[in-house]
N, CA, C and O of each residue as an XYZ file, in Angstrom:
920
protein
N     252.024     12.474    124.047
C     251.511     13.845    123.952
C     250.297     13.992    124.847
O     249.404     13.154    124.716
N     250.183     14.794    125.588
C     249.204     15.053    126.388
C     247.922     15.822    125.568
O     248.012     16.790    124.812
N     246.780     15.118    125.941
C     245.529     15.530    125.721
C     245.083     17.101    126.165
O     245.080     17.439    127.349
N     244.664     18.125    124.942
C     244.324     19.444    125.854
C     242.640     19.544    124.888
O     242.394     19.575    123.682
N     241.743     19.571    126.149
C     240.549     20.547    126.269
C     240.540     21.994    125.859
O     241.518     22.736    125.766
N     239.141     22.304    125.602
C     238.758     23.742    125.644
C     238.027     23.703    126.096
O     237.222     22.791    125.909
N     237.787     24.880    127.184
C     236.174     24.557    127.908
C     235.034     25.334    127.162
O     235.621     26.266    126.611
N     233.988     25.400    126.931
C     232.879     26.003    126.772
C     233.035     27.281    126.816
O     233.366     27.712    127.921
N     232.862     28.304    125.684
C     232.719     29.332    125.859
C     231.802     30.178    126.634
O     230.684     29.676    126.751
N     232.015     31.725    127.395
C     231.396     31.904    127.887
C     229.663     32.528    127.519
O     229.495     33.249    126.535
N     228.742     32.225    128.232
C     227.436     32.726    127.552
C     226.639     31.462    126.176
O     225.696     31.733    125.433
N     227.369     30.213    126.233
C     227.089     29.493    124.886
C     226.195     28.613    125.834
O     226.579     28.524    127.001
N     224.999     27.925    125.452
C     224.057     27.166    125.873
C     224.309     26.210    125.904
O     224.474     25.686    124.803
N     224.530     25.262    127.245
C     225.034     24.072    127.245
C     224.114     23.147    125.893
O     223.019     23.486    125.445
N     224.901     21.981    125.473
C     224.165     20.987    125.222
C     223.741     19.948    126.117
O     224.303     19.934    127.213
N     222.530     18.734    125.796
C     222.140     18.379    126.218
C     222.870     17.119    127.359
O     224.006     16.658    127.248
N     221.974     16.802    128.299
C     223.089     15.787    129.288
C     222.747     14.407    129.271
O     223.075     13.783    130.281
N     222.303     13.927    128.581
C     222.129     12.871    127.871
C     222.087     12.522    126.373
O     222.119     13.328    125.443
N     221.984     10.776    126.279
C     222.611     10.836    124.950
C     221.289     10.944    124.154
O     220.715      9.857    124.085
N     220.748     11.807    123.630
C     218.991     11.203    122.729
C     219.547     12.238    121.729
O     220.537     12.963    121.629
N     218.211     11.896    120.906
C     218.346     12.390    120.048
C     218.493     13.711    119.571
O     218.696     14.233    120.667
N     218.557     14.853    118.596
C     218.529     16.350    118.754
C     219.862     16.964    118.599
O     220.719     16.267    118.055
N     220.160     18.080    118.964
C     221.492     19.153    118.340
C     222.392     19.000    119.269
O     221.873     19.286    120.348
N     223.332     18.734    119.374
C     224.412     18.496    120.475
C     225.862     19.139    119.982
O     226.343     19.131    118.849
N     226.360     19.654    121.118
C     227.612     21.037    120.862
C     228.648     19.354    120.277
O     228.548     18.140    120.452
N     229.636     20.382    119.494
C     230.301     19.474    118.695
C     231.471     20.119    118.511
O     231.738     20.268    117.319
N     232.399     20.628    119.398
C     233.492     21.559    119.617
C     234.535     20.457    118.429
O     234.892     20.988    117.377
N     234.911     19.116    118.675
C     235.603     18.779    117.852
C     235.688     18.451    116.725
O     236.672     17.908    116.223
N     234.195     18.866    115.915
C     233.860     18.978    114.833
C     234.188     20.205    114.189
O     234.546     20.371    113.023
N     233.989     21.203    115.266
C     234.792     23.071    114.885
C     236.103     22.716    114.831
O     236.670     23.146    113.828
N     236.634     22.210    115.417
C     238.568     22.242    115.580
C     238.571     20.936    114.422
O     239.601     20.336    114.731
N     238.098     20.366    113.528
C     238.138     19.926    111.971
C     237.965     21.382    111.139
O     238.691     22.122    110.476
N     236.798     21.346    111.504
C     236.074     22.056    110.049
C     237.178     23.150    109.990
O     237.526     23.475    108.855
N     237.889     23.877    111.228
C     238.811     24.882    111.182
C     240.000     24.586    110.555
O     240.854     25.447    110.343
N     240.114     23.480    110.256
C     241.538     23.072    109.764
C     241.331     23.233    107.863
O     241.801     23.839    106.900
N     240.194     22.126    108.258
C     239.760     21.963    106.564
C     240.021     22.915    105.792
O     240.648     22.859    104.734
N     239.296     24.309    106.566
C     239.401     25.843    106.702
C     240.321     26.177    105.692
O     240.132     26.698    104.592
N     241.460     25.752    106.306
C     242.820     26.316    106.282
C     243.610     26.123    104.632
O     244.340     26.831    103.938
N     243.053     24.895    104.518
C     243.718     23.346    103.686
C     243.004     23.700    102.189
O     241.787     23.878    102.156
N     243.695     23.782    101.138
C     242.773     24.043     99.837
C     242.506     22.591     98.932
O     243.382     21.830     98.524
N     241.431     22.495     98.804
C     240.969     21.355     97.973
C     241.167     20.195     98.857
O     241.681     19.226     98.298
N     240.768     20.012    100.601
C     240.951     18.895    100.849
C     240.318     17.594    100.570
O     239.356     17.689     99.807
N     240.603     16.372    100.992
C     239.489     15.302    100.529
C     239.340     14.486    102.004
O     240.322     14.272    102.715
N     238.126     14.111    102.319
C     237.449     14.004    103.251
C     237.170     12.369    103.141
O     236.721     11.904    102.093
N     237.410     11.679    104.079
C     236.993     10.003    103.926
C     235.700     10.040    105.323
O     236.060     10.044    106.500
N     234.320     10.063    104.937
C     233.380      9.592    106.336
C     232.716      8.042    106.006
O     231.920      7.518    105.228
N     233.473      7.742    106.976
C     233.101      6.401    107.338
C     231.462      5.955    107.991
O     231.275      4.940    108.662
N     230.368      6.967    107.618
C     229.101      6.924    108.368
C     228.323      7.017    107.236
O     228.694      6.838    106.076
N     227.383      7.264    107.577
C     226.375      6.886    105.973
C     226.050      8.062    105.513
O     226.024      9.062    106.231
N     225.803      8.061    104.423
C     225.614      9.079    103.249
C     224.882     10.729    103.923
O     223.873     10.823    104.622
N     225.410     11.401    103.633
C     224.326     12.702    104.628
C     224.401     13.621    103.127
O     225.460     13.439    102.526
N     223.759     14.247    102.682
C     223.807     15.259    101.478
C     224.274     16.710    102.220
O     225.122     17.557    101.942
N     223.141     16.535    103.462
C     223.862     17.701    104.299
C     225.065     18.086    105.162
O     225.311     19.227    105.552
N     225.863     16.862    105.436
C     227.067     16.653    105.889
C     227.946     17.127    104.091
O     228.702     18.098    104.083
N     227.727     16.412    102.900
C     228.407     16.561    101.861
C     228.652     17.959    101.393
O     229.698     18.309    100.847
N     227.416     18.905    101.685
C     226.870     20.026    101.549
C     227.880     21.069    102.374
O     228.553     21.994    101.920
N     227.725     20.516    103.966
C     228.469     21.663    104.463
C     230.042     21.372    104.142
O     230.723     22.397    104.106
N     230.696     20.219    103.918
C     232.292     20.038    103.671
C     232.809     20.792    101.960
O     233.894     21.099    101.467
N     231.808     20.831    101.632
C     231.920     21.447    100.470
C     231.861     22.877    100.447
O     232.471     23.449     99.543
N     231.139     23.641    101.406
C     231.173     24.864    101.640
C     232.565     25.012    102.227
O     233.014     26.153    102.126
N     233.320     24.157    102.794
C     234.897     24.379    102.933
C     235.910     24.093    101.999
O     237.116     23.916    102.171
N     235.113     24.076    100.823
C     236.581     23.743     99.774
C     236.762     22.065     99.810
O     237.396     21.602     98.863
N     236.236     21.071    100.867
C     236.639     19.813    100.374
C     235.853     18.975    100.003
O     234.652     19.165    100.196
N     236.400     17.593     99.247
C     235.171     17.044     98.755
C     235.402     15.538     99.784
O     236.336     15.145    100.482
N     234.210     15.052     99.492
C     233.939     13.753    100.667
C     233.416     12.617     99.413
O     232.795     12.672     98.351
N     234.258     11.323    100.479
C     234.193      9.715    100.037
C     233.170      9.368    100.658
O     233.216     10.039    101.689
N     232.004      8.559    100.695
C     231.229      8.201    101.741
C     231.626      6.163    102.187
O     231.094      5.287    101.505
N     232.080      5.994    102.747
C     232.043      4.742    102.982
C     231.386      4.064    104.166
O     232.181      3.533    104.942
N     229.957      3.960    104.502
C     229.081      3.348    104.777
C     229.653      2.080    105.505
O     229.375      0.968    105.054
N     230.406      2.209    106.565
C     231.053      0.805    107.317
C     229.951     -0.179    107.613
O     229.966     -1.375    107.321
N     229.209      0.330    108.091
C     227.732     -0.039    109.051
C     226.905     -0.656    108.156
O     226.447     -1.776    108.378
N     226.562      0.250    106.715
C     225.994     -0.946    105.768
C     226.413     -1.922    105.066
O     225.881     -3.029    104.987
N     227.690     -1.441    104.356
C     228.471     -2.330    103.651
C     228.647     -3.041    104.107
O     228.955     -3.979    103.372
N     228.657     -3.471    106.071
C     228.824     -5.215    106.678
C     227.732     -5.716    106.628
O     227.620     -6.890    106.978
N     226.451     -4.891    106.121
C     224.910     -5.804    106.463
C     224.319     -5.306    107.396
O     223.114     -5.558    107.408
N     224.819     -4.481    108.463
C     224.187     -4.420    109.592
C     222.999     -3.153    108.907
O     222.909     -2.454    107.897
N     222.107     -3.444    110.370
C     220.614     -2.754    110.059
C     220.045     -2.849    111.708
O     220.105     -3.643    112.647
N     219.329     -1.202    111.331
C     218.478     -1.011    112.480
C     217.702     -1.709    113.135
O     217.629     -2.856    112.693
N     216.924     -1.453    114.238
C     216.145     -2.549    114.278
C     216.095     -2.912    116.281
O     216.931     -2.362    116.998
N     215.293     -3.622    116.732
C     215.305     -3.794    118.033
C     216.714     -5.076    118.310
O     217.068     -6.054    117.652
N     217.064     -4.643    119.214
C     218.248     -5.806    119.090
C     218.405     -5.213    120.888
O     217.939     -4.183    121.375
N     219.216     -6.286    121.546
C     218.970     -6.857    123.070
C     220.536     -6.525    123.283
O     220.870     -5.971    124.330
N     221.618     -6.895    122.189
C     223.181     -6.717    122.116
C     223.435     -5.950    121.495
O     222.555     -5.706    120.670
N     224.804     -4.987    121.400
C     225.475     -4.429    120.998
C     225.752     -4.796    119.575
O     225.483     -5.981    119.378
N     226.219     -4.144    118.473
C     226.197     -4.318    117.399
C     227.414     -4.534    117.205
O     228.192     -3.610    117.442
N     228.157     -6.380    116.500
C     229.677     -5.583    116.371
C     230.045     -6.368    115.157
O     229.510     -7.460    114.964
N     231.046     -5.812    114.211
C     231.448     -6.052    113.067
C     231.924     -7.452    113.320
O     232.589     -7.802    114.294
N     231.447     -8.332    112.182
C     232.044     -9.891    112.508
C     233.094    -10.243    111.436
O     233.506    -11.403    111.431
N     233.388     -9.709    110.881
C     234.696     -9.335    110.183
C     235.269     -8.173    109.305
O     235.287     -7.796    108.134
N     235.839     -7.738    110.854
C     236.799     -5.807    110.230
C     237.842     -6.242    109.513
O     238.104     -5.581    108.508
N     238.339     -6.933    109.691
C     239.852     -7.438    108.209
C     239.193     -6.880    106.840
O     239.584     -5.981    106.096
N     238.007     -7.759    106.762
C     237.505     -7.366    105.231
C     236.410     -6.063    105.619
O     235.273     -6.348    105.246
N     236.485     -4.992    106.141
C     235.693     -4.242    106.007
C     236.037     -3.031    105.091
O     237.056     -2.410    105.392
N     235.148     -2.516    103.751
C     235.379     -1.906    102.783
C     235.807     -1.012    103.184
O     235.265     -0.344    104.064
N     237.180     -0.676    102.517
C     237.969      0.478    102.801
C     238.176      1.070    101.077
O     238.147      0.062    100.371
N     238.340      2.144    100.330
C     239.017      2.834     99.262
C     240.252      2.185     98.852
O     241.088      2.099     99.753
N     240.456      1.888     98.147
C     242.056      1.181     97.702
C     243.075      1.867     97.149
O     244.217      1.517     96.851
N     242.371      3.133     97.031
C     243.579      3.769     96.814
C     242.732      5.577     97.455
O     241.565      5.650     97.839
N     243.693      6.766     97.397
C     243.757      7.742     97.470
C     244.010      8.489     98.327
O     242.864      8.539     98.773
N     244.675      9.276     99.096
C     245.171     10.438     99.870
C     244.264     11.098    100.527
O     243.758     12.005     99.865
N     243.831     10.962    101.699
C     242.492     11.493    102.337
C     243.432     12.967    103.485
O     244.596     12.640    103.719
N     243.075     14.201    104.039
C     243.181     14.949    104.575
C     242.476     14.853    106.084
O     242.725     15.612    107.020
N     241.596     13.808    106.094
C     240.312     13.505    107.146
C     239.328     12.818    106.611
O     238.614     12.856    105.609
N     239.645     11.529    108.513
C     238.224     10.382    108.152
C     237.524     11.118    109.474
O     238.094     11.690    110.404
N     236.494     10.970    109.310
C     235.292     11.169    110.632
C     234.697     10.056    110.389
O     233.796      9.819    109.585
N     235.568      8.959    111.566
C     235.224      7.756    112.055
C     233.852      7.842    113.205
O     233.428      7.085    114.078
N     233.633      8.571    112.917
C     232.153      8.794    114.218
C     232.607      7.612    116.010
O     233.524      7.370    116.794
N     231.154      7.279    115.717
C     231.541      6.785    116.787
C     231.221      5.134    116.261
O     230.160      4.602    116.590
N     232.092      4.504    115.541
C     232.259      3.223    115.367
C     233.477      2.555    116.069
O     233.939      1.425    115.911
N     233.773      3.319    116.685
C     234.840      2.354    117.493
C     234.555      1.347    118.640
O     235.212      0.393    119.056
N     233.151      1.961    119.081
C     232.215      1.043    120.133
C     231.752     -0.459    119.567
O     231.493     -1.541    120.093
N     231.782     -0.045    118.503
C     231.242     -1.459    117.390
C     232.333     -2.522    117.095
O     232.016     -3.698    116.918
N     233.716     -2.066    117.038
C     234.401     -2.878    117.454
C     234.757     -3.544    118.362
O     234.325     -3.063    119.409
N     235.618     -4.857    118.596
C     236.106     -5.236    119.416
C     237.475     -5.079    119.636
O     238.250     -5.497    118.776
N     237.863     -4.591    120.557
C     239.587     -3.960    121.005
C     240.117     -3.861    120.139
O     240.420     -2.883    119.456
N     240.366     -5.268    120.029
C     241.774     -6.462    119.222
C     241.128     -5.560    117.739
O     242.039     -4.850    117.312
N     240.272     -5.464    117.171
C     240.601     -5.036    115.972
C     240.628     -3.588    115.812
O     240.695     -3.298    114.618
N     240.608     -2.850    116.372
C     240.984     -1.736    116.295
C     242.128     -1.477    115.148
O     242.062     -0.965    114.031
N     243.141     -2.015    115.860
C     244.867     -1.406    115.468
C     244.957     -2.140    113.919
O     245.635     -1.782    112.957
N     244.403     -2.824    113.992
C     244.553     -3.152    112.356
C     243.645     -2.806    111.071
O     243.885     -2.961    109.874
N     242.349     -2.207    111.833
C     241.969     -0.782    111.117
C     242.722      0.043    110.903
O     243.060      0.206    109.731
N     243.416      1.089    112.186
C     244.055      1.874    112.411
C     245.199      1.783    111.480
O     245.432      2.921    111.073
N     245.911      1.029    111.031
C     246.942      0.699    110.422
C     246.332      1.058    108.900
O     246.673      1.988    108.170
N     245.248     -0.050    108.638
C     244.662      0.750    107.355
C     244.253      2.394    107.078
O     244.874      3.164    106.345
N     243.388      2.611    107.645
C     243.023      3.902    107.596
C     244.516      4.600    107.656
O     244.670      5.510    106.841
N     245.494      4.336    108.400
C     246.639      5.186    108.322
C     247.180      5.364    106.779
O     247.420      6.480    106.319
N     247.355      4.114    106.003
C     248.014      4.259    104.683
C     247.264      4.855    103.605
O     247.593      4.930    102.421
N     245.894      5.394    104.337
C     245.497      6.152    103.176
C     245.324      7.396    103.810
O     244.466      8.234    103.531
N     245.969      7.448    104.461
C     246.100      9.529    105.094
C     247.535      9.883    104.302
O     248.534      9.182    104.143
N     247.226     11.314    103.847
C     248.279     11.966    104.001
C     248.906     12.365    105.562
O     248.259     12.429    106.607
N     250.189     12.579    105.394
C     250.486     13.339    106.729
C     249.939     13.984    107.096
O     249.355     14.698    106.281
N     249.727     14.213    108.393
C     249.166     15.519    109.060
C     247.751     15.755    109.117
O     247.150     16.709    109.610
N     247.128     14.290    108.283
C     245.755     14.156    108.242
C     245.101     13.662    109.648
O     245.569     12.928    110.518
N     243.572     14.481    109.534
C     243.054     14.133    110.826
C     242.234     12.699    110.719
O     242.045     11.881    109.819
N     241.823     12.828    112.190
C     240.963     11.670    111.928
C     239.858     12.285    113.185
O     240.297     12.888    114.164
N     238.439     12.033    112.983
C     237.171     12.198    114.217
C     236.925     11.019    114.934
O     236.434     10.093    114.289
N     237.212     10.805    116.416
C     236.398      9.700    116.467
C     235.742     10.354    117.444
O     236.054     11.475    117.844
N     234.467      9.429    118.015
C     233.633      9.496    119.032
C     233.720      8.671    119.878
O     234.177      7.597    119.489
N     233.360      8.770    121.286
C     233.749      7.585    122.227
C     232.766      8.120    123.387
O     232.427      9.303    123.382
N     232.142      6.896    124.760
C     231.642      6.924    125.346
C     232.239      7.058    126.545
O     232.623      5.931    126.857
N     232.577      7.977    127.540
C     233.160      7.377    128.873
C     232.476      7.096    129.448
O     233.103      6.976    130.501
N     231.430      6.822    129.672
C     230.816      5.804    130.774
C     228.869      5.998    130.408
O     227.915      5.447    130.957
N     228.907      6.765    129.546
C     227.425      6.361    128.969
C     226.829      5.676    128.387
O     227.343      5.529    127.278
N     225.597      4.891    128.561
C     225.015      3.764    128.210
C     224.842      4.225    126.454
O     224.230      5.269    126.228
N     225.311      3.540    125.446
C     225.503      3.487    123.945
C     224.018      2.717    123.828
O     223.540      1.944    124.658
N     223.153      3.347    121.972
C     222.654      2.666    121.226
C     223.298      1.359    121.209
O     224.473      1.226    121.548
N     222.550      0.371    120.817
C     222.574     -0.680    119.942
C     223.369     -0.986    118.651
O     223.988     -1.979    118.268
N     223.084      0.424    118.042
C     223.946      0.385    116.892
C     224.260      1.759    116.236
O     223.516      2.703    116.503
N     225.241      1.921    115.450
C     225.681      3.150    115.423
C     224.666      4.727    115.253
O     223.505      4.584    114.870
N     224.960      5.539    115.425
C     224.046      6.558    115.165
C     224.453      7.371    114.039
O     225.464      7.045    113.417
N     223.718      8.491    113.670
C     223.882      9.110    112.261
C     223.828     10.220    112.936
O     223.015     10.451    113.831
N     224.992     11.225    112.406
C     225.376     12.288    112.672
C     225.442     13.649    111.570
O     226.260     13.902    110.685
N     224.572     14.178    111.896
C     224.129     15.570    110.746
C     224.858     16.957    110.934
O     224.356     17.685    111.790
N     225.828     17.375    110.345
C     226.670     18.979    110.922
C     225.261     19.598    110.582
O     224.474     19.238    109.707
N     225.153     20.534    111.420
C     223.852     21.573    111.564
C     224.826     22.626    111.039
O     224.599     23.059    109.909
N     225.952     23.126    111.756
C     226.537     24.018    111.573
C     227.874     23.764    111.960
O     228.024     22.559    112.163
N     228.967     24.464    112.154
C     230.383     24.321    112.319
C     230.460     23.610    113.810
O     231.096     22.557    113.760
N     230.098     23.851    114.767
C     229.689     23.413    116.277
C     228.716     22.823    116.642
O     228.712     22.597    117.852
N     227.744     22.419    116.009
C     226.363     21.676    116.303
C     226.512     20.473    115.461
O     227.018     20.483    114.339
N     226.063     19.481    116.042
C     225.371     17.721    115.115
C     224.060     17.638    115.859
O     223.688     17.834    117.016
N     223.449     17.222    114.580
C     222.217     16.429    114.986
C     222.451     14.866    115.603
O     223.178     14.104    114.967
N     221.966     14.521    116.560
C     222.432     13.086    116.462
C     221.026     12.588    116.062
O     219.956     13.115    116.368
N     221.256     11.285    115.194
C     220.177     10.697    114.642
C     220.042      9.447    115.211
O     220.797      8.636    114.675
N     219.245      8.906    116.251
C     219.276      7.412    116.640
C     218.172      6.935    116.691
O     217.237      7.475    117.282
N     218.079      5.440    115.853
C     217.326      4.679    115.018
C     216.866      3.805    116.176
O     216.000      2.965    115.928
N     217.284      3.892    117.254
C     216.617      2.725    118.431
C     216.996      3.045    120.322
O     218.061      3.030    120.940
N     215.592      3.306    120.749
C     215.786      3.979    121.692
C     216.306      3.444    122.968
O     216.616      4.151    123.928
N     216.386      2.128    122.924
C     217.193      1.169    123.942
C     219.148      1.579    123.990
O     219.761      1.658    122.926
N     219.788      1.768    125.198
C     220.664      2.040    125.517
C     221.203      1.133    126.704
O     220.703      0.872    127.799
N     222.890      0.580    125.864
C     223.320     -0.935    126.576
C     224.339     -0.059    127.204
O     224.576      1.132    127.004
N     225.042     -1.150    128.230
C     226.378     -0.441    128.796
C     227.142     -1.133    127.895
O     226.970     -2.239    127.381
N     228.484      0.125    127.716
C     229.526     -0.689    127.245
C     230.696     -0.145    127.871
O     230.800      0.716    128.745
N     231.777     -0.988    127.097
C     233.094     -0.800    127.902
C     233.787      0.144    127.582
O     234.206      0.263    126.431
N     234.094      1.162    128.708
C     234.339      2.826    128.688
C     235.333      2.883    127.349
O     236.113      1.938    127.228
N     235.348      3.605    126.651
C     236.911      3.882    126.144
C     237.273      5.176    126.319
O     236.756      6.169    125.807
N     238.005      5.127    126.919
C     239.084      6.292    127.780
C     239.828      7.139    126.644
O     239.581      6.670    125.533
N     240.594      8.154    126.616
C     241.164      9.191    125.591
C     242.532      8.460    125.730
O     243.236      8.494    124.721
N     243.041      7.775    126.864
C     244.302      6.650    126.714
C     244.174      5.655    126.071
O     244.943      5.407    125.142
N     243.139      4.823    126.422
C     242.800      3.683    125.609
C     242.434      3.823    124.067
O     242.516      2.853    123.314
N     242.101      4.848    123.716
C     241.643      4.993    122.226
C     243.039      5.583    121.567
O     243.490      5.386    120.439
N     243.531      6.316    122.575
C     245.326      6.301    121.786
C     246.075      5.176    121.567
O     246.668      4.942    120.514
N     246.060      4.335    122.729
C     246.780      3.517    121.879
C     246.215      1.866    121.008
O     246.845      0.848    120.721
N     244.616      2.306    120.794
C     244.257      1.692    119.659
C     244.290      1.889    118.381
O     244.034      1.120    117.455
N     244.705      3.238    118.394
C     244.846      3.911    116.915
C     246.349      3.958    116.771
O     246.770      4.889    117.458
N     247.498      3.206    116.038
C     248.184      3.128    115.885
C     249.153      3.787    114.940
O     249.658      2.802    114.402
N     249.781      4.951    114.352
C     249.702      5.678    113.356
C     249.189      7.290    113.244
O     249.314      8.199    112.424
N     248.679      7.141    114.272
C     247.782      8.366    114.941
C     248.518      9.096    116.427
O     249.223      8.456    117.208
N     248.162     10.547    116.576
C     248.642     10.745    117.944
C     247.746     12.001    118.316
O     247.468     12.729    117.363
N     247.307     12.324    119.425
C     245.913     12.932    119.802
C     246.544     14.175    119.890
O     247.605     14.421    120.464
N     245.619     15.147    119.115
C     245.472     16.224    119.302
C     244.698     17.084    120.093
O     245.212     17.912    120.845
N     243.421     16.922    119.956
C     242.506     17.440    120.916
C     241.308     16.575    122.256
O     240.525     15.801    121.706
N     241.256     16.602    122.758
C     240.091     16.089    123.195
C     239.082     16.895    124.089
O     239.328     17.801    124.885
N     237.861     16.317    123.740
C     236.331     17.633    123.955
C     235.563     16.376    124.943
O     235.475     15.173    124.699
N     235.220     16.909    125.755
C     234.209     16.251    126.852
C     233.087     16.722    126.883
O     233.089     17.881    127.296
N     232.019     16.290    126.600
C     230.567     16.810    126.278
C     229.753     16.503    127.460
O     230.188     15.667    128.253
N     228.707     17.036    127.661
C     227.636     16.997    128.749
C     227.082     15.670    128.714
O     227.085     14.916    129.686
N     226.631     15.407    127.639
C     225.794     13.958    126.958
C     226.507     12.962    127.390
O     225.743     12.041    127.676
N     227.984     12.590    127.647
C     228.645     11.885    127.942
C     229.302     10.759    126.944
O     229.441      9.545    126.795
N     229.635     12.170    126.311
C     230.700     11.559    124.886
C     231.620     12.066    125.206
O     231.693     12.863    126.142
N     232.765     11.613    124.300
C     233.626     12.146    123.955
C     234.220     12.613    122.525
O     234.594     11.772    121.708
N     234.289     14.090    122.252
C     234.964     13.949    120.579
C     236.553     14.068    120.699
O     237.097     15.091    121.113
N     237.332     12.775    120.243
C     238.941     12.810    120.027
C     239.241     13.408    118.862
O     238.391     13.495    117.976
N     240.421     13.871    118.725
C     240.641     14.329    117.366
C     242.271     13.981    117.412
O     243.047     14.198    118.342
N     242.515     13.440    116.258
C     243.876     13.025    116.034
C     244.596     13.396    115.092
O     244.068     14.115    114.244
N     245.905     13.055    114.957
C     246.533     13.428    113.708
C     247.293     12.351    113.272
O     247.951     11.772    114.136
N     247.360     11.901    111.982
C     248.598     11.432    111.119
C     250.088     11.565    111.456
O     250.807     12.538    111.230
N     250.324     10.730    111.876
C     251.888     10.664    112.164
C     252.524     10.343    111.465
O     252.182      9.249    111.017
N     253.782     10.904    110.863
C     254.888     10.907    110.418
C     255.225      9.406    110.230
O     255.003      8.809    111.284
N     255.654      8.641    109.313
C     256.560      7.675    109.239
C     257.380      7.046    110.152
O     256.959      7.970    110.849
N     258.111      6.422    110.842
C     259.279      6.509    112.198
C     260.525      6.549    110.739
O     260.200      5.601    110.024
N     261.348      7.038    110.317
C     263.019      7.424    109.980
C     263.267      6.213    110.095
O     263.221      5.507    111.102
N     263.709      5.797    108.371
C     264.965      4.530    108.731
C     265.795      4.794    109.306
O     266.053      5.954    108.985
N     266.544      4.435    110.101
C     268.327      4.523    110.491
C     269.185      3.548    109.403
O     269.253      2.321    109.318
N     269.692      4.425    108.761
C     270.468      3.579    107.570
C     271.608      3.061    108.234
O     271.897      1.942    107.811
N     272.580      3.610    109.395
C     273.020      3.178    109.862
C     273.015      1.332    111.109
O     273.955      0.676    111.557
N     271.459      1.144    111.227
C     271.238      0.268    111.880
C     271.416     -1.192    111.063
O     271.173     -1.371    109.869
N     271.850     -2.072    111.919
C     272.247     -3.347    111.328
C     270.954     -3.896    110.584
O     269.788     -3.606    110.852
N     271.529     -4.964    109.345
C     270.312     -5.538    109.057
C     269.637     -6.743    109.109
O     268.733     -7.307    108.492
N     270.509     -6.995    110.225
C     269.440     -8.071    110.915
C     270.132     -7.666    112.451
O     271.005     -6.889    112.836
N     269.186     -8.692    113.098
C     269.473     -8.606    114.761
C     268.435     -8.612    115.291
O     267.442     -8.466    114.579
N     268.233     -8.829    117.106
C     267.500     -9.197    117.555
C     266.093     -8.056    117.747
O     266.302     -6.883    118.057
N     264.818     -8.538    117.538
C     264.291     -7.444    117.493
C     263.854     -6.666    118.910
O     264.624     -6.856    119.851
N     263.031     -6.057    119.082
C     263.235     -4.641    120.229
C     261.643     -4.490    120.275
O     260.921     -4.349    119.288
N     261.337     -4.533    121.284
C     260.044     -4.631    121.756
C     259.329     -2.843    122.446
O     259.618     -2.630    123.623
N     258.588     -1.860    121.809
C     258.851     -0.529    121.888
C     258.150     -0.698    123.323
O     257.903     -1.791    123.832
N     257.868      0.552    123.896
C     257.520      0.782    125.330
C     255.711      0.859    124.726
O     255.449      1.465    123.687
N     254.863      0.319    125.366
C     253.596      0.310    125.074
C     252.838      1.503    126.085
O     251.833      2.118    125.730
N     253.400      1.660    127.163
C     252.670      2.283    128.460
C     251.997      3.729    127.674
O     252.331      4.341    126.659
N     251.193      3.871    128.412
C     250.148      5.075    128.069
C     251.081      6.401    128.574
O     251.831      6.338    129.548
N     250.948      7.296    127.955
C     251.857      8.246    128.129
C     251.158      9.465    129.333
O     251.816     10.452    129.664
């Protein structure tokens, strides 16, 4: 599925062109909150740390929110640090064990991983979406990232505060709107927003099951799917 943009409306005040701290346009946070919109009594999984005012505004949409704290629940903590921050074991990283989520806003923790574990997040987080559920992530194309994750405040339907705890900024390795598709496995991109600051907000959706073929044999050699970026 091909990736589609919206550009900037006309007369709207750019946001800022770097990454610091302060209010930054958040178009793929509007193309959520618009859905949520839509959706009665949804339930919300954010994988970022506790915001009352993030809880506050999802609730002014009818849904209610899980908070699961990835970033603390591994130990990690602010602080001056020289490297990149990265989870030293996502297998066991606290996930809900049970319940039907409508939307995770994975922020931007995907930088905190390493590749290889991506897809077996992705796989988790998938079995606790309903269909058709979204997911937020954030991603860098080629801007120098915090240290460690940042905290993200909805101001309003189109605005985040970004909150960052340490003013040193490392390079890291781009992740592209291809490359983050096919780390999320279970998922298939709906929108993508290119920001001034030099983020990116993806927005995805819950995919469907793949259809048994009842007709297909039950055993035989197995079949290796096409991986290439679409």
């Amino acid at each position: 599925m091909a990736w589609f943009s919206r550009p900037r409306p006309r007369g709207e005040m750019p946001g800022p062109t770097g990454l610091e701290p302060g209010i930054h346009r958040a178009p793929g946070v509007a193309a959520l909150c618009d859905v949520l919109a839509e959706r009665a009594a949804s339930v919300v999984l954010d994988l970022g740390p506790s915001s009352t005012e993030n809880v506050a505004f999802l609730a002014g949409l009818g849904a209610q929110v899980q908070i699961q704290d990835l970033f603390r629940s591994s130990g990690g903590a602010h602080g001056s640090r020289a490297e990149i921050f990265r989870f030293r074991d996502p297998a066991s990283l606290s996930l809900p064990t049970e319940g039907r989520f409508d939307a995770i806003l994975a922020w931007d923790l995907l930088h905190y991983l390493e590749p290889a574990d991506i897809p077996p997040l992705a796989h988790r987080l998938a079995d606790l979406c309903r269909a058709g559920a979204l997911l937020l992530a954030m991603a860098s194309a080629a801007a120098p990232i915090p240290p460690t994750p940042m905290q993200f405040k909805i101001v309003r339907r189109d605005r985040l505060e970004y909150r960052i705890q340490n003013p040193a900024r490392l390079a890291v390795q781009a992740l592209s709107p291809r490359r983050v598709e096919k780390l999320l496995p279970g998922f298939r991109p709906l929108r993508l927003f290119q920001l001034r600051n030099g983020f990116q907000e993806l927005l995805f959706c819950r995919c469907d099951p793949a259809p048994v073929d009842a007709a297909a044999p039950a055993e035989g050699p197995a079949v290796r799917g096409d991986d290439a970026s679409r």
